[in-house]
MARBA-866472 format. One line per 10 residues: number of its first residue (from 1); their letters; for each residue x, y, z of C-alpha. Coordinates in Angstrom, 2 decimals. Example, Ala and Ser with C-alpha at 12.3 -4.5 7.8 and 13.67 -1.06 7.14 Angstrom:
<recs>
1	AS	12.30,-4.50,7.80  13.67,-1.06,7.14
</recs>
This chain:
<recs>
1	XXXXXXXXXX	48.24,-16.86,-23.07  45.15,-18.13,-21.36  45.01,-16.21,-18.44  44.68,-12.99,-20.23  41.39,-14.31,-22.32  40.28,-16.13,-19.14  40.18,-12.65,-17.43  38.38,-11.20,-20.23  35.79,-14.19,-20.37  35.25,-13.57,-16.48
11	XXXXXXXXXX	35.08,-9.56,-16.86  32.36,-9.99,-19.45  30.42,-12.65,-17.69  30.27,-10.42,-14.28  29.08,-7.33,-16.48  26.40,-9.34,-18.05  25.78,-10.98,-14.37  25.41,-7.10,-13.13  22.84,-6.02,-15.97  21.05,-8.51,-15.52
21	XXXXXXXXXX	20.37,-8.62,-11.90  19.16,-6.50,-9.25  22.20,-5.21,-8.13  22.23,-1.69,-9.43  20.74,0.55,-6.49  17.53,1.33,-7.04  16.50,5.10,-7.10  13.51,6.73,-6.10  11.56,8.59,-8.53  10.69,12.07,-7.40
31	XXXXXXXXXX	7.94,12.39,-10.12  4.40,12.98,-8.32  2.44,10.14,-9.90  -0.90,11.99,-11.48  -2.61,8.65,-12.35  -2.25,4.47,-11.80  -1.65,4.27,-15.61  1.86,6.15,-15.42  3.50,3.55,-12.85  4.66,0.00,-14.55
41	XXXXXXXXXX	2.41,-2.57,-13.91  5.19,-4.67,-12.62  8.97,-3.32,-11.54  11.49,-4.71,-13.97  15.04,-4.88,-13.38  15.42,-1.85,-15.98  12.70,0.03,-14.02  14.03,3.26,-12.11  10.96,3.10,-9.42  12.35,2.31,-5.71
51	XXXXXXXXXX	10.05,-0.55,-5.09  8.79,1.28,-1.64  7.90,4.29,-3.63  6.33,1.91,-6.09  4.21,0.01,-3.72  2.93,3.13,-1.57  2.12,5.27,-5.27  0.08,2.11,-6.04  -2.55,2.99,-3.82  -1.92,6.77,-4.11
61	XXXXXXXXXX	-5.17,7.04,-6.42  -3.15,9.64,-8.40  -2.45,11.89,-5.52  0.68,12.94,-4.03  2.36,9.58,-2.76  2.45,9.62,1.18  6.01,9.47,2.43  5.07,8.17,5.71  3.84,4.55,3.72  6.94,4.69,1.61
71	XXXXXXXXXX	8.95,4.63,5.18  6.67,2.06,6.48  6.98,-0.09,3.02  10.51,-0.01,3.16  11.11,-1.19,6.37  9.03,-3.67,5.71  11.34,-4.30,2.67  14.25,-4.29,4.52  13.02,-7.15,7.25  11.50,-8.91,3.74
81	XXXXXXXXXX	15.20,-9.08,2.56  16.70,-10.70,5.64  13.88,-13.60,5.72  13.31,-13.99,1.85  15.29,-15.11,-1.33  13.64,-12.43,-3.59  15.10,-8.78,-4.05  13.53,-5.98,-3.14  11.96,-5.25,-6.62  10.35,-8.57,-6.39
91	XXXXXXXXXX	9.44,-8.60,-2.83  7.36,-5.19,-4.17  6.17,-7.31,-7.36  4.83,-10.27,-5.44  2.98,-8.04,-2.70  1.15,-6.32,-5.10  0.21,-9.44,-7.04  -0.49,-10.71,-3.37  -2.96,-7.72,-2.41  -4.86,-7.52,-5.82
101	XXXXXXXXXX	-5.60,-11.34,-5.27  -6.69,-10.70,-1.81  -8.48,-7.84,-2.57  -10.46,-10.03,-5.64  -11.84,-12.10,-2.42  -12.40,-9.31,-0.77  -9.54,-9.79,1.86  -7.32,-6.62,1.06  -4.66,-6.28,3.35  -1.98,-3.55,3.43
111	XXXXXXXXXX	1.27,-4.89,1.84  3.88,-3.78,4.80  1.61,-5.91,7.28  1.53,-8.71,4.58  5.13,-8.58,3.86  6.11,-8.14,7.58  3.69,-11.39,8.63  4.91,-13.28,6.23  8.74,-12.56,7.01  7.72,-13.85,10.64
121	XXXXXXXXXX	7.14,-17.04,9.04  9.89,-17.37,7.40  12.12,-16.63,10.12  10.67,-19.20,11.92  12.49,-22.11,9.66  15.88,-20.67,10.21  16.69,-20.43,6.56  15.72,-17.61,3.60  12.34,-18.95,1.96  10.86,-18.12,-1.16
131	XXXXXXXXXX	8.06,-15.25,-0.54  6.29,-15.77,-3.83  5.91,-19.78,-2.70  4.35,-18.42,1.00  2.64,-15.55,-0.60  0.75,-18.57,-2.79  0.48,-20.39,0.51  -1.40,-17.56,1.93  -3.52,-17.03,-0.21  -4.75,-20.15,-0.85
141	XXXXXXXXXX	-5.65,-20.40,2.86  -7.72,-17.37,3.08  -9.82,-18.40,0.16  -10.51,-21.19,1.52  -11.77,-18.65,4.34  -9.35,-18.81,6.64  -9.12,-15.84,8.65  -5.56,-13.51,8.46  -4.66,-14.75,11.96  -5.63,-18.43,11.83
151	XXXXXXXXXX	-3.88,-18.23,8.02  -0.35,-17.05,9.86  -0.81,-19.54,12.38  -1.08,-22.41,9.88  1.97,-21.13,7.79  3.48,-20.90,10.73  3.40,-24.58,12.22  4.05,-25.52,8.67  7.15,-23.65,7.93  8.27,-24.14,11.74
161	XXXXXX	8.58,-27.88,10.95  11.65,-26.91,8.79  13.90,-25.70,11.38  13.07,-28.86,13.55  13.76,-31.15,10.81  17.45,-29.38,10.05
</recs>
């Protein structure tokens, strides 16, 4: 009598689990973005926007979205995924948030380089970090004028100390 309900319980929680979470594949639009305005401000999980695609038609100023960046974006993705916590979608959320900060200070960086650095540093401590928490990091640095390279290099002997420590 139980097992039959307990199976149901379980089959509902993993379908709420799934609609919830970012593990629906994400598709790539192949709408030409005509202006900023029509792209989200932020990828949700409902969101049908590869985050790539998203990223690179950020910066497309309404033009045709360069395929070349998407590549480079997600392959940058991809090595963000083996280093960092976050899914893709939010990998592409917090880079963004990340490059309109930096480029408030005047420090605009392009977000595979940023994403890509950053993964470095994180691979450094053995484990999957939290990219929003060194993305913060970051960017606290280089306000405080640090340059790109001598920012990396700090996050680096910070994070490194993790792996000794293990």
């Amino acid at each position: 009598m139980r097992a039959p309900r307990l199976a149901a319980l379980c089959a509902t929680l993993a379908a709420l689990l799934y609609a919830c979470g970012d593990t629906a594949p994400q598709q790539r639009t192949a709408v030409e973005v005509k202006r900023k305005d029509e792209l989200p401000k932020w990828l949700t999980p409902i969101d049908r926007v590869d985050p790539a695609y998203w990223l690179a038609a950020r910066k497309s100023g309404g033009g045709p979205v360069d395929e070349g960046r998407v590549a480079r974006l997600q392959a940058a993705l991809d090595i963000g995924g083996a280093h960092f916590l976050e899914a893709p979608r939010m990998l592409a959320n917090r880079a963004a948030q990340l490059d309109d900060m930096l480029s408030e200070i005047g420090a605009a960086e392009d977000e595979a380089q940023s994403i890509e650095s950053l993964a470095r540093v994180a691979a450094a401590t053995g484990s999957k970090q939290t990219f929003g928490d060194l993305c913060q990091h970051y960017f606290n640095l280089r306000k405080q004028g640090a340059t790109r390279e001598s920012a990396f290099a700090d996050l680096s002997e910070r994070y490194s100390v993790q792996k000794r420590g293990q």
